[in-house]
N, C-alpha and C positions, 0 to 999 in steps of 0.2 A: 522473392522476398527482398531479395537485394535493392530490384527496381523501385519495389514498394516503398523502403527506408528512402531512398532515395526522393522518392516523390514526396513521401510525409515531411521531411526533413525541409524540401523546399517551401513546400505550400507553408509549413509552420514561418520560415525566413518570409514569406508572402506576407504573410495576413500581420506579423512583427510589426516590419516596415510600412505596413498598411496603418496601423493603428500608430504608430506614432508621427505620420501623417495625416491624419483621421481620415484614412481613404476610407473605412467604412463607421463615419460618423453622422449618424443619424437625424442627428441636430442640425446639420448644413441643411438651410432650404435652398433646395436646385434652383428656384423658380426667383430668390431676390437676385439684384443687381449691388452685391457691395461696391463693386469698385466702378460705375457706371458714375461720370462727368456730368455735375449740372448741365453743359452744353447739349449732352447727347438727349438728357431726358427730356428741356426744355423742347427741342424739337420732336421727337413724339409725342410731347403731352400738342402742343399745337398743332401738329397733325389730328391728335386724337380727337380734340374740339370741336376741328370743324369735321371730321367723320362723325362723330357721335350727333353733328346739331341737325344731321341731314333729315332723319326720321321726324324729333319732334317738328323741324317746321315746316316739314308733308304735312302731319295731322292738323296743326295750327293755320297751314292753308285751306284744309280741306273743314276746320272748324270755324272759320272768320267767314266762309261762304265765298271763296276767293277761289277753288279748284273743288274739284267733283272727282267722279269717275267714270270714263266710258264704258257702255255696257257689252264694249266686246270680253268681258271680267263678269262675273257673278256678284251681282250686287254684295261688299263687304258691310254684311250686315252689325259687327260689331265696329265699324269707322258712321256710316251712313246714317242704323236705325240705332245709334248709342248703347246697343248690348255687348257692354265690355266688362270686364270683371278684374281683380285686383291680379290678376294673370295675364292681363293685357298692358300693353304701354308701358314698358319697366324701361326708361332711359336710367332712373334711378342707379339702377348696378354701373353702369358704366360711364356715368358722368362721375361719381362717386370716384370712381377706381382712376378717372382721369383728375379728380383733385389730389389722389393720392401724389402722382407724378409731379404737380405742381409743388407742394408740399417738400418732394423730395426734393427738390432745387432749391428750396426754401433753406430746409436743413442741412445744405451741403456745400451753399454756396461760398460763403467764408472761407471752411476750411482748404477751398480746390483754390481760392482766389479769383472767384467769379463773381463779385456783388453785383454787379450789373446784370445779373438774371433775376435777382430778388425784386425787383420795382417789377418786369414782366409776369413776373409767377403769382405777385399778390394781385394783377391788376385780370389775369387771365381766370383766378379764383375766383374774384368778383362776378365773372361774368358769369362763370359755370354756375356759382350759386347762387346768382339774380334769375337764372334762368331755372333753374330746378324750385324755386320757392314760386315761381310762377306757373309750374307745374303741379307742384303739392302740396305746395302750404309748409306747417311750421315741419322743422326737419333738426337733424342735428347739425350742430357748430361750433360750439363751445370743446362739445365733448370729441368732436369728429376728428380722425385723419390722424389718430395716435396710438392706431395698430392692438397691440395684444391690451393696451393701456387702459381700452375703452371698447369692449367688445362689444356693449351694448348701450352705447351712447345715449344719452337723455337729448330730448329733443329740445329746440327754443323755437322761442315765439317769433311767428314768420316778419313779424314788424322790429321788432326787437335788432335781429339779424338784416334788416336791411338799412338799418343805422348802421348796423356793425358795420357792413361793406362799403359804406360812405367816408368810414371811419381808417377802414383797411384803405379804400382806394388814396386817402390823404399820405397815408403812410408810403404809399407806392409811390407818390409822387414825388415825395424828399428823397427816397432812395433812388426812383431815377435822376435826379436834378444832382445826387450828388455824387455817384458812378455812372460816368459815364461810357459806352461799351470800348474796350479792348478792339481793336479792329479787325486782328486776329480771329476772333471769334462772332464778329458780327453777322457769318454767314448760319450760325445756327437759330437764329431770329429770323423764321421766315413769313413774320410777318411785314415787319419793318425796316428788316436787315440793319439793326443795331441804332435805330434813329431815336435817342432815349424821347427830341423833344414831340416826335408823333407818337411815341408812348403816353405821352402826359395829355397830349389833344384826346387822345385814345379813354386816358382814367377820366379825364371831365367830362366829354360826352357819355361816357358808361355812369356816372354818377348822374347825370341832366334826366337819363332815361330811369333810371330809379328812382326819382325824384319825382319827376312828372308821371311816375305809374301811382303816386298818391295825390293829384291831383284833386281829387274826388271826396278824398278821405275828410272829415269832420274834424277841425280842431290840427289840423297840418301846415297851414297857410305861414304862418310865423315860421315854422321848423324851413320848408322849402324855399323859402323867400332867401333866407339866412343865409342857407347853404348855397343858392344859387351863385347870390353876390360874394361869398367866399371863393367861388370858381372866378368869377367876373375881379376879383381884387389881385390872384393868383397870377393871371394874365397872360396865362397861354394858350387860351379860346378851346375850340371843340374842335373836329377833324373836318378837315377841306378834302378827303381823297377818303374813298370806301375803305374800310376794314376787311382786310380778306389775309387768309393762309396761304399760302404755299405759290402758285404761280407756277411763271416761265420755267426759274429756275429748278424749282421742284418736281412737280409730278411730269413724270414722262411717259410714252408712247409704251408702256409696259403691265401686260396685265397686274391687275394692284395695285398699279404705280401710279392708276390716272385721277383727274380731277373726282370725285366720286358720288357729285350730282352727274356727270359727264357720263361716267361708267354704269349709273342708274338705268339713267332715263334715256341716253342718248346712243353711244357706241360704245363697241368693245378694244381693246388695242390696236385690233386689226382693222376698224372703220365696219364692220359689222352694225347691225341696227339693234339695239336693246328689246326683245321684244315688251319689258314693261314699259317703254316708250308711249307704248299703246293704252297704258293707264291713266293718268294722270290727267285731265280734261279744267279748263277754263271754264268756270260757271255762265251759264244763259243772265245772272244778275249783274254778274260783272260785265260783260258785254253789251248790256242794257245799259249799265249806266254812263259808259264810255263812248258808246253811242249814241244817246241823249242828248250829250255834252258837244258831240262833235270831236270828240275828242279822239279820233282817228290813226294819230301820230300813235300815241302809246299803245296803242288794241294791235296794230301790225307790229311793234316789238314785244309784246308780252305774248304774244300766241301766233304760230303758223296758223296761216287760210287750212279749211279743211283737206285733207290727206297730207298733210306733215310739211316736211321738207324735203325739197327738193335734193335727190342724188346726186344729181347734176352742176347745182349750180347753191354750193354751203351757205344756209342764212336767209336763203329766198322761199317763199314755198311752192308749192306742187303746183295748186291751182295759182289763178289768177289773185293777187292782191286787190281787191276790192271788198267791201264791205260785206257783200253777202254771202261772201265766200267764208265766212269769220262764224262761226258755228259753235257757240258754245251750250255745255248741256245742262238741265235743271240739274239744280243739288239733291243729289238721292236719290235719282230717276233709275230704275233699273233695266229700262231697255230703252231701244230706240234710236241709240244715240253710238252707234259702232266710232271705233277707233277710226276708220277712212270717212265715215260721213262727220266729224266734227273737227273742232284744232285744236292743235296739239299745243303744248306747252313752247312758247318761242326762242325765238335767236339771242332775247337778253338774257337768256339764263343755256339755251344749247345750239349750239351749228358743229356741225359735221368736222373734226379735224381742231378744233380747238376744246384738248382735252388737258390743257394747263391752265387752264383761268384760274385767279383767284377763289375760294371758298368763300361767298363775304357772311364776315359776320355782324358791320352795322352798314348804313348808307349814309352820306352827306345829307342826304332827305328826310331819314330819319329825325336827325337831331336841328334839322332846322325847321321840322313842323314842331316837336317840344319847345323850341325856343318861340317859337308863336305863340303857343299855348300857352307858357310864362310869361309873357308880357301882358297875353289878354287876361288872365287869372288874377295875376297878382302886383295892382301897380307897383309894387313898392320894393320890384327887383330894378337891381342898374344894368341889367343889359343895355347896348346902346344903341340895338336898332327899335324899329316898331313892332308890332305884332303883324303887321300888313307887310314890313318888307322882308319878317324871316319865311311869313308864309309863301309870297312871291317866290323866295329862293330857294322853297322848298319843292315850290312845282317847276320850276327850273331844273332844279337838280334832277329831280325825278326822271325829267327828259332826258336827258343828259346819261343819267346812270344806267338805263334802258335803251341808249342807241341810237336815240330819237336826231338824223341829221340837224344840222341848225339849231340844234335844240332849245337855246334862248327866246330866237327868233317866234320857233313856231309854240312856245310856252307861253310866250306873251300874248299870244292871238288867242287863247284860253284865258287867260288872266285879265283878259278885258272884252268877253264876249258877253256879258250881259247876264253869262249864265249862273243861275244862284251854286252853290256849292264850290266853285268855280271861281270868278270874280270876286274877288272881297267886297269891292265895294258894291256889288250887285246882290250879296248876301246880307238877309236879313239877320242869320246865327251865325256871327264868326267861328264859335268855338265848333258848331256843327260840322260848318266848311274843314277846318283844320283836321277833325276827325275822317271826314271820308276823303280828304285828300292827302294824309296819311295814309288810310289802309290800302288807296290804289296807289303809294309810292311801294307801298312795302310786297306787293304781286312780285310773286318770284323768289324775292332775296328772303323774305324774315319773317314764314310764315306763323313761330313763336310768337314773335312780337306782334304780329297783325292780332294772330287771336289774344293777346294778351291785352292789347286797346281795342278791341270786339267788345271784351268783358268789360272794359273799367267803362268805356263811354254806351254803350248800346246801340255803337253806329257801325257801320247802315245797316239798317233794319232789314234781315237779309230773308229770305223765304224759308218756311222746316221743312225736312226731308218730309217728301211722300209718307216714309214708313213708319210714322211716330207721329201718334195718335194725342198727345199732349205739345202744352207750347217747352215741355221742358228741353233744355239745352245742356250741356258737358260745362262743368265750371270749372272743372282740375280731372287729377286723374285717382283715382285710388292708388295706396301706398302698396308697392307691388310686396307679393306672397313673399319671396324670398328674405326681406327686411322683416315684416309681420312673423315670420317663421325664426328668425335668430333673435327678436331683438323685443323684449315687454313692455318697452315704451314707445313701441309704435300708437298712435292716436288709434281711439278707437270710433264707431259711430259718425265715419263718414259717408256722408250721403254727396255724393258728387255731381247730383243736381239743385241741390240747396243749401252744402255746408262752401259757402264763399270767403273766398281769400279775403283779404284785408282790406283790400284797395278797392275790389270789385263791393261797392254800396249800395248798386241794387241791379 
């Protein structure tokens, strides 16, 4: 009994001292971060970006007709023959959760004395959510990202909100122009490592490509023109050098820790081969048309000859480097086409041993076939070059970005072979030209974006899967269960082969 007093006596001093420290307060959530540093989050939330973009721009590849799959895999009949259901494709939850992070840098940065993350975080939200509206249409924004505030956020109009982000990115721009970073903490910027004015080349090319995604649109012409020559008045141009996360400095040689297209498709910490390596195939149309063209150079950096890469010798492949060796398989096909009899996905996106490359999230090519596109649209922007010399440097860059030795050199001998699509001046539809020499700069890096200029232009007109008996195609994605299951303003009566995004006009 003695013992017993003794033990009650303590546990009661226990559980005292507990409570007037709320060791057992139930209200603490384990799982927030209160005293976590804009610094710290900003660099998760950019890791998390480019981890989170890897999926949609698989599917965006495999839906622009730009990658397939070998049929050493079971035909994925809800990617291939489009039976997907609102339980499929949920990037939703996690792009969401990674705007949260932004947000918190947002709300925190003042008081820690960091404003120089607040120009990054608005400009990094923009992209998150030009890309999720390209995925689902209207979503929430207004109401989003204010926790118990807004449990069940009211959605806005997916045009609406991509004003807003033209509006946000202006914003992001005075805040980086007028903090600029601490140098101290420049290294938790891994994308720029603290270089506010490749932040800003960064918010104008990320505006140029939301801009030009309504190119199409009816009654927009005045609106984009406007904004254009506001970018062009501002005067710190678009990016000369890819957009990509993380790098040398970052990922390293450690399971989780590696690049994570790299950790995909390619190898594992130890230089081990991925077996889903063996998925991921170059379409027989893409091939087609690169071969067509003559265009040789970029078909050997976008895809290993057939059976992979060489072990031997990183970035070369197996078989011989020649044409015929180059094996790509119909879209949808579900046999025929084994992982050693076709090629594999290339050296500009995997070789053996380089598991730090950047993530990229735009290309210099990117924004300089939009900058064609706006000259030939719309005369009455002041860009200063022509529509002829952004497209030129657009397939220049393409080389370039892709590996392509000489790459000037050997872009110009396409740029003046005669060949339509190709040649400007040999083309009869400039704008046609700029669309499919966009979607073969974008192979590899921005499979998002390719299908997202798939949709808005209807170029190139690409083959249907074998297993789909109609010409219909995937326009977006349905709004995944989880969001429909918390929230009564989810949109109802989407049909995801004919309820069309905004941009996309026919």
């Amino acid at each position: 009994m003695k013992f017993k007093s003794i033990y009650t006596l303590a546990l009661g001093a226990l559980l005292m001292t507990g409570c007037k420290k709320s060791f057992l307060d139930i209200n603490t959530n384990p799982n927030s971060l209160p005293t976590a540093t804009p610094a710290f989050v900003l660099t998760n939330a950019l890791s998390t970006t480019a981890n989170s973009m890897v999926s949609p721009n698989e599917i965006g590849s495999y839906w622009s007709g730009q990658w397939t799959q070998s049929s050493s895999y079971i035909l994925s009949t809800t990617t291939f023959n489009y039976q997907f259901t609102n339980g499929d494709f949920n990037y939703w939850d996690g792009l969401y959760d990674n705007l949260q992070d932004y947000q918190y840098v947002l709300n925190n940065a003042d008081a820690n004395g960091q404003k120089y993350f607040k120009g990054p975080a608005n400009v990094m939200k923009a992209y998150v959510f030009q890309a999720l509206i390209d995925m689902y249409g209207d979503l929430p924004y207004t109401d989003a990202l204010k926790g118990v505030a807004a449990l069940a956020p009211k959605f806005d109009n997916q045009k609406t909100v991509y004003e807003a982000l033209i509006t946000s990115l202006d914003a992001a721009i005075v805040d980086l122009k007028a903090n600029p970073f601490a140098s101290a903490y420049a290294g938790a910027d891994i994308i720029f490592g603290g270089n506010t004015t490749k932040w800003v080349k960064f918010a104008n090319s990320l505006k140029l490509r939301i801009l030009m995604h309504q190119s199409r649109v009816t009654g927009r012409d005045a609106y984009i023109t406007t904004e254009i020559n506001k970018i062009v008045t501002e005067g710190s141009g678009f990016i000369t050098e890819e957009v990509g996360v993380g790098g040398a400095a970052f990922y390293i040689a450690t399971a989780g820790k590696l690049n994570p297209i790299y950790d995909r498709w390619g190898y594992d910490a130890n230089g081990a081969t991925r077996s889903l390596g063996r998925y991921p195939r170059p379409t027989k149309f893409l091939f087609d048309q690169l071969i067509a063209a003559n265009d040789t150079f970029r078909l050997k950096r976008i895809a290993y000859a057939k059976g992979g890469e060489s072990g031997a010798t990183p970035g070369v492949s197996t078989a011989a480097e020649v044409v015929s060796n180059y094996v790509g398989v119909p879209f949808g096909i579900a046999s025929g086409y084994t992982a050693p009899s076709s090629s594999y996905v290339g050296p500009s996106l995997i070789v053996k041993g380089q598991y730090n490359k950047p993530v990229v999230l735009m290309t210099v090519a990117e924004v300089q076939f939009a900058l064609a596109e706006a000259k030939q649209r719309f005369p009455a922007v002041t860009l200063p070059g022509t529509a002829q010399s952004y497209y030129e440097e657009g397939v220049k860059q393409s080389f370039r970005v892709l590996g392509v030795d000489d790459a000037a050199t050997k872009a110009t001998t396409l740029l003046t072979s005669g060949i339509a699509d190709a040649d400007w001046s040999a083309s009869p539809d400039k704008l046609r030209a700029i669309a499919i020499q966009k979607w073969i700069a974008l192979v590899n890096f921005s499979g998002l974006e390719a299908w997202t200029e798939y949709r808005k232009s209807n170029l190139p007109v690409t083959p249907q899967s074998p297993g789909v008996s109609t010409a219909d195609r995937p326009l977006r994605f349905f709004y995944p269960n989880t969001e429909s299951g918390s929230n009564t303003n989810v949109p109802t009566g989407i049909d995801v082969f004919k309820t069309r995004l905004f941009w996309d006009v026919d």
